[in-house]
C-alpha positions in Angstrom: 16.1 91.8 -15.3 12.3 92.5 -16.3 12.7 96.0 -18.1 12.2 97.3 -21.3 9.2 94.8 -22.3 6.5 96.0 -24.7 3.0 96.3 -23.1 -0.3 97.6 -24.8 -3.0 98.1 -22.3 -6.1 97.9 -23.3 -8.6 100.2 -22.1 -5.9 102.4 -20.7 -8.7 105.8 -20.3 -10.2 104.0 -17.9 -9.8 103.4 -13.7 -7.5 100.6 -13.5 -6.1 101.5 -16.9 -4.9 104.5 -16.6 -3.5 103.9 -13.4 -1.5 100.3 -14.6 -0.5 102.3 -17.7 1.5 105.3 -15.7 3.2 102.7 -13.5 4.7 100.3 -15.9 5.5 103.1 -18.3 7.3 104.4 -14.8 9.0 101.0 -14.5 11.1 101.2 -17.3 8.6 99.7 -20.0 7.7 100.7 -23.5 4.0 101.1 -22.9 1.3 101.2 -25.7 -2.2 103.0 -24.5 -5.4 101.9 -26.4 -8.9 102.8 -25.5 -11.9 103.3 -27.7 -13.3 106.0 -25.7 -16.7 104.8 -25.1 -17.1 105.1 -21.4 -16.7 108.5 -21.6 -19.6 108.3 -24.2 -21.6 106.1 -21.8 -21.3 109.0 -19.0 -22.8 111.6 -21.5 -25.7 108.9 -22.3 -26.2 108.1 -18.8 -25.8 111.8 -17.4 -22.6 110.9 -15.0 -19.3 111.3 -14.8 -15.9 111.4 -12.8 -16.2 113.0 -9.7 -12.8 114.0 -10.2 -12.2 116.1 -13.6 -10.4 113.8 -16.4 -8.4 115.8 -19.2 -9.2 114.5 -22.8 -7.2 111.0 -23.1 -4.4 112.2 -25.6 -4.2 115.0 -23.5 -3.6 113.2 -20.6 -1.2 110.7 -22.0 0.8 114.1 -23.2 0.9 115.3 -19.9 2.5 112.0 -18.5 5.0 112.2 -21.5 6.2 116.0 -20.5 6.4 115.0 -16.8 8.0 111.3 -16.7 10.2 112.0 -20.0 8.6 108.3 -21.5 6.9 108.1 -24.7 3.9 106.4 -24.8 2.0 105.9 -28.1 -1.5 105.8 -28.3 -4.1 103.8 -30.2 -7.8 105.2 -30.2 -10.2 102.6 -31.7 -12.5 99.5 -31.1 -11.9 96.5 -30.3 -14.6 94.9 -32.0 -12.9 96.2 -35.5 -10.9 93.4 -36.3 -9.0 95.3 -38.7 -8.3 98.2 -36.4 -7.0 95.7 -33.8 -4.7 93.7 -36.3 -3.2 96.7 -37.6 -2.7 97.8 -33.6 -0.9 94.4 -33.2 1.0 94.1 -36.6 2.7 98.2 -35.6 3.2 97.6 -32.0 4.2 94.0 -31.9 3.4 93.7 -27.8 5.2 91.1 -26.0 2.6 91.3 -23.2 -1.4 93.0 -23.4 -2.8 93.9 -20.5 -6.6 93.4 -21.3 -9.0 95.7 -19.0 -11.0 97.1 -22.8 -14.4 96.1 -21.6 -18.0 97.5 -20.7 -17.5 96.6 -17.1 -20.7 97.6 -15.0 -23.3 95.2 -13.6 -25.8 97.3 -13.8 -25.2 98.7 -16.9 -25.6 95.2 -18.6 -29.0 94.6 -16.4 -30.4 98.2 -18.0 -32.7 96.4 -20.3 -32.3 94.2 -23.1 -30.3 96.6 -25.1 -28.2 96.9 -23.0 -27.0 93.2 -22.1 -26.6 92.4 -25.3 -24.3 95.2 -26.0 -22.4 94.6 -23.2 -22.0 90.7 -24.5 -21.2 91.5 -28.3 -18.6 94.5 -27.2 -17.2 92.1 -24.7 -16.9 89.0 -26.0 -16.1 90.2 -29.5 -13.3 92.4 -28.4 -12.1 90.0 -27.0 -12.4 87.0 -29.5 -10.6 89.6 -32.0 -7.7 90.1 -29.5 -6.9 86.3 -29.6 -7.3 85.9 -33.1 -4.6 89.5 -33.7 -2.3 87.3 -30.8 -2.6 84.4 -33.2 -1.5 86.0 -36.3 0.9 88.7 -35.3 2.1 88.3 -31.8 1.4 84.2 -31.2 4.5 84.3 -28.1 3.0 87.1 -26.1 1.3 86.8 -22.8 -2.1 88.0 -22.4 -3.1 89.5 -19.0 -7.2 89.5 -19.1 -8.8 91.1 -16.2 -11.2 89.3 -15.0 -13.9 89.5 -12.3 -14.7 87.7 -8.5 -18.0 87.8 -10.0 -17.6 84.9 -12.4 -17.6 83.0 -9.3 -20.6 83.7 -7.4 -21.0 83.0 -4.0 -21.3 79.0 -3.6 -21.6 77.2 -0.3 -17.7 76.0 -0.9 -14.4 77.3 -0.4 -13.7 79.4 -4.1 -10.2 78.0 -5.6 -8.3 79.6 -8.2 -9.7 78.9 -11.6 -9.5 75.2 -10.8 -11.1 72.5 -8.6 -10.1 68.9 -8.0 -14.0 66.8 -9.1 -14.3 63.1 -7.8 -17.0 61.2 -9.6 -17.7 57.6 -10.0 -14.4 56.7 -8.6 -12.8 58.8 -11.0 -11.1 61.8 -10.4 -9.5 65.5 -12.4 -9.3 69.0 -12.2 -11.3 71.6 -14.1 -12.6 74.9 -14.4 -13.9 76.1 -11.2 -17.9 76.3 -11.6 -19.4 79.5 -12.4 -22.4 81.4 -11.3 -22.4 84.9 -12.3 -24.4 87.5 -11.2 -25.6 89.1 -13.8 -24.9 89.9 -17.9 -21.9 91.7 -17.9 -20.1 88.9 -15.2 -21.7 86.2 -18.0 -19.4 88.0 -20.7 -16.4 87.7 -18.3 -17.1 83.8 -18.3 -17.9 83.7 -21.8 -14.1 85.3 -22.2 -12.8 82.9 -19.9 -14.0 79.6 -21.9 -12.8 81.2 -24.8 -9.3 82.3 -24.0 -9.3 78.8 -22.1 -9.7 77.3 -25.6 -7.4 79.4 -27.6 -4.7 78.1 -25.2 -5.4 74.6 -25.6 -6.0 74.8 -29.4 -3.3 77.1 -30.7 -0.5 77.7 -27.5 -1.8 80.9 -26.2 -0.6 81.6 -23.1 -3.2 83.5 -20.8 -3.1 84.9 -17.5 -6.9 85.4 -15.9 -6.6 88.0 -12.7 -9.9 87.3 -11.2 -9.8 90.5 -9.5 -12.5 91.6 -6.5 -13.7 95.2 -6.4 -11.1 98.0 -6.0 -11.2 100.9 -3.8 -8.8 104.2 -4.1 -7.7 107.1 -6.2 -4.1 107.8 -6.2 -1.1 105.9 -6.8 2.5 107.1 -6.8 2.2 108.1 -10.5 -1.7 109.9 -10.8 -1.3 111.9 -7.4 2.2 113.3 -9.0 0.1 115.9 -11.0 -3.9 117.4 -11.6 -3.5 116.3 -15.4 -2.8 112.6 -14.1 -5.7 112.0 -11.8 -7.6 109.2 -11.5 -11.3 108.6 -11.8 -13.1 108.5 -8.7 -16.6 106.6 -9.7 -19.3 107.0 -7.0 -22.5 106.8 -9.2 -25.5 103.7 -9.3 -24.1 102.5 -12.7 -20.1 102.7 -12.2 -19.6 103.7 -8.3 -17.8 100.7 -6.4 -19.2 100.5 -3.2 -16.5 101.8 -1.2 -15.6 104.5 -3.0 -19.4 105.4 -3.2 -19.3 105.3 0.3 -17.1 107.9 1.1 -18.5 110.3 -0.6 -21.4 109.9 0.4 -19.9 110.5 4.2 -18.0 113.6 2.6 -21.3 115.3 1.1 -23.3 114.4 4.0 -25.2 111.9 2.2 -26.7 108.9 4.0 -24.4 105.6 2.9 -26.7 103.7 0.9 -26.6 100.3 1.8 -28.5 97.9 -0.5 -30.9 94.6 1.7 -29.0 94.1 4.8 -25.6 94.3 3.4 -24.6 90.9 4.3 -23.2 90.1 0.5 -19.4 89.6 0.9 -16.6 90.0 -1.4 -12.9 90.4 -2.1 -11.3 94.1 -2.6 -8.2 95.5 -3.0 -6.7 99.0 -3.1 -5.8 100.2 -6.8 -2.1 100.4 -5.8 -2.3 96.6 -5.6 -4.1 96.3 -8.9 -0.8 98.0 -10.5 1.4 95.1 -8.7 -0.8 92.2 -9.1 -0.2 93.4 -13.2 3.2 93.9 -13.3 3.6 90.3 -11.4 1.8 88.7 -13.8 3.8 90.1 -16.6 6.9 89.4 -15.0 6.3 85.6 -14.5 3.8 84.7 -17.7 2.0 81.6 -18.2 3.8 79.3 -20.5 2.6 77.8 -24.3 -0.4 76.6 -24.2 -1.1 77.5 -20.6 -4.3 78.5 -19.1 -3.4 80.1 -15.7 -6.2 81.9 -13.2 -5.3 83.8 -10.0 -7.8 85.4 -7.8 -6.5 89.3 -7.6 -7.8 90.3 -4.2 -6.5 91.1 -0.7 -9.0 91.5 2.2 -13.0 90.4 2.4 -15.2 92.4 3.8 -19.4 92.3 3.7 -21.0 95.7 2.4 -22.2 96.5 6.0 -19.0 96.3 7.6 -17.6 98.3 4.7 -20.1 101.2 5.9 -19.4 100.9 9.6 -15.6 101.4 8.8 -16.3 104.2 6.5 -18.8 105.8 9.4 -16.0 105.1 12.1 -13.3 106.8 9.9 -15.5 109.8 9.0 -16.8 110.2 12.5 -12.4 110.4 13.5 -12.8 113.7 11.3 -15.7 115.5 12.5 -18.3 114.4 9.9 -21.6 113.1 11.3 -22.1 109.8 8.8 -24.8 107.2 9.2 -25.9 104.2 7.1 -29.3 104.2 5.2 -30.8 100.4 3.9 -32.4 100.4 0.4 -33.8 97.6 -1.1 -31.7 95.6 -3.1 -32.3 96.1 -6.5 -30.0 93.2 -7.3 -30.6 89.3 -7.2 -28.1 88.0 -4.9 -27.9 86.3 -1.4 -28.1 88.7 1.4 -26.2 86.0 3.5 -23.6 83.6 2.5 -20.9 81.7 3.0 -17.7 83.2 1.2 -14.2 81.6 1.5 -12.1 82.7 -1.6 -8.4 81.3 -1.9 -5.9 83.9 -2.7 -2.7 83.0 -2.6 -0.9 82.8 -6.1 -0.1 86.6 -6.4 1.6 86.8 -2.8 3.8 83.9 -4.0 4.6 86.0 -6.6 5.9 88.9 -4.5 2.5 90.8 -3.4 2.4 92.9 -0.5 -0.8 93.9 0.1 -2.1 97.2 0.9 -4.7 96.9 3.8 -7.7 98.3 4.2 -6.9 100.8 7.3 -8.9 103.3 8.7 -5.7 106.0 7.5 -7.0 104.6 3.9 -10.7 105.3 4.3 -10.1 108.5 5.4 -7.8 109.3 2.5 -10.3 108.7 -0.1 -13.0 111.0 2.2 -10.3 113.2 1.7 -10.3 113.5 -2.0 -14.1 112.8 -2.2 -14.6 116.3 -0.2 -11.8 118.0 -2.4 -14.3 117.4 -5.5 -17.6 117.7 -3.4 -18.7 120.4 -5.4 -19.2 118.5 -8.6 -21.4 115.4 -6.9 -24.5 114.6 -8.2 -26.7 113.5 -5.3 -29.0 112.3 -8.4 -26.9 109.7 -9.6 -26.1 107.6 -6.4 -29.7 106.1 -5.6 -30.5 103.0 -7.3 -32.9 102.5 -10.2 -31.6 99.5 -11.8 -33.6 96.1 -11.0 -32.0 92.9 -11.7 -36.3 91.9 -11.7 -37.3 94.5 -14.4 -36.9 94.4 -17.6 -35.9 98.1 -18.2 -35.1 101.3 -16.0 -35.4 104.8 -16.4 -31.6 105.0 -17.4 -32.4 103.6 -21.1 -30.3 105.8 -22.6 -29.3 104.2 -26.7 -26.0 102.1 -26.6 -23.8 104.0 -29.3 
């Protein structure tokens, strides 16, 4: 039986993080928790934060010790400190790592210059030093990297999972699904990918890539147990997933900002299926040497049908929503063709959460409970993918 494994997640202060962290700690595993603690400095730079309130992370972590009885040692540092990472890998001694320690906003990267190239060095980097700590002190583990829809794009063919059958010149094989990111930060994810790709092949790492869509949610079993275990609930320009944005919107009374004619299209799944997909993953790992990609997503939906449902579902409990179009600040089709294959994670054992109206109205639910601390100046747009800085220029510490 799969118990009793050593994971470290990496980046475990943040959304999906956290959230993975409490569940396989709740699963019977000895869980390690790292995170360097910069998003929280990128919300003071910025001027945002949690809607929902978020303890200090050791304080956090303490609470979930006193209420699960499970120990779960922590590791505060970053990731693009080789020798802070090696001496992370050398103590602990993983036998999985559960990779979500990145700078993961688009717009963040597409601030201005400063931005995008912090966003490459802290991603890329980090992660170039976790193979290299895998390589000298942990070579056997499996590394889980979370990685992004994004890398993807949104080509005029069905999207496969990692890989693509190519006939050319009578001649045929299969390689890396081609990639058209959207923007800086989705380039770093690609960069990753090539370069995990290559430590497989050159030194047997074995690699999982979850390309995962966008997740929606607050709660699972383990943060709604207790206030100290929350979850962050991210509604702002820089960090807000459209979903979640839109329901609070609906619960302040806020017109649901939809950017160009919200015809852009793409895969989500609720963050209880984010815990799954992980723990599937870790419980059937790539083998030596093996480079293995799965799309982690359940349900596509386009950003204006996304809105309707949210409207629908607030409208079912008495609040008057309706949609509002804003240009689109981003560079992006506003109609495509989008057919994403899905299917390696519900071999596995997935069973998805769906998107239900009950769901929507949930998350509207918690979105009122914080109302009071929304900032109605943080949801608007004021990053361009066309300009070559914003008025959010705060300095990248």
């Amino acid at each position: 039986m799969w118990i009793g494994v050593k994971i470290l997640v990496m980046g475990a202060d943040g959304f999906c993080g956290w959230a993975t962290a409490l569940y396989l700690s709740k699963q019977g595993h000895e869980v390690g928790a790292l995170d360097g603690l910069l998003r929280r400095q990128w919300d003071k730079d910025l001027g945002i934060s949690s809607l929902t309130p978020l303890p200090p992370f050791e304080a956090r972590v303490a609470a979930w010790e006193r209420k699960s009885g499970k120990k779960m040692p922590t590791f505060v540092g970053d990731l693009t400190n080789y020798e802070f990472v090696s001496d992370v890998f050398a103590s602990f001694r993983p036998d999985a790592i559960v990779h979500f320690a990145e700078q993961r906003s688009a717009p963040y990267s597409m601030i201005d210059r400063e931005h995008a190239v912090f966003t490459q060095v802290n991603n890329v980097v980090g992660t170039l030093n976790v193979l290299y700590a895998m390589k000298e002190h942990v070579p056997d583990a499996h590394l889980v990297k979370l990685g992004t829809m994004g890398e993807y794009g949104t080509p005029n063919i069905d999207i496969e999972e990692g890989w693509i059958r190519i006939e050319h010149n009578g001649r045929s094989d299969v390689l890396p699904y081609p990639k058209q990111p959207g923007s800086f930060y989705h380039l770093s994810k690609v960069h990753d990918s090539h370069n995990i790709m290559f430590t497989c092949r050159a030194w047997g790492i074995r690699a999982t890539d979850l390309n995962q869509g966008v997740v929606y949610g607050v709660e699972t079993a383990e943060t709604a147990h207790d206030p100290e275990l929350t979850n962050r609930f991210d509604y702002d320009e820089i960090y807000g997933t459209v979903l979640n944005r839109f329901c609070l919107e609906a619960a302040i009374g806020h017109p649901l900002t939809v950017y160009g004619d919200g015809g852009q299209t793409r895969g989500m799944l609720n963050i209880e299926d984010t815990v799954r997909c992980i723990e599937l993953a870790c419980e059937n790992p790539a083998q030596p040497g093996e480079f293995r990609v799965f799309n982690q997503f359940t349900e596509s939906f386009s950003v204006a049908d996304l809105a309707e449902r949210v409207v629908a579902a607030a409208r079912d409990m008495g609040i008057d929503a309706r949609i509002e179009r804003l240009p689109n600040p981003r560079v992006e089709k506003e109609q495509h063709y989008y057919n994403a294959k899905h299917s390696a994670l519900e071999d596995l054992g997935l069973k998805p959460h769906l998107l239900t109206q009950d769901v929507i109205k949930r998350i509207i639910e918690i979105a009122a409970q914080y109302k009071d601390r929304a900032d109605l100046g943080v949801i608007r747009p004021t990053v361009s993918w066309r300009a070559t800085a914003s008025r959010r220029t705060a300095p990248v510490k």
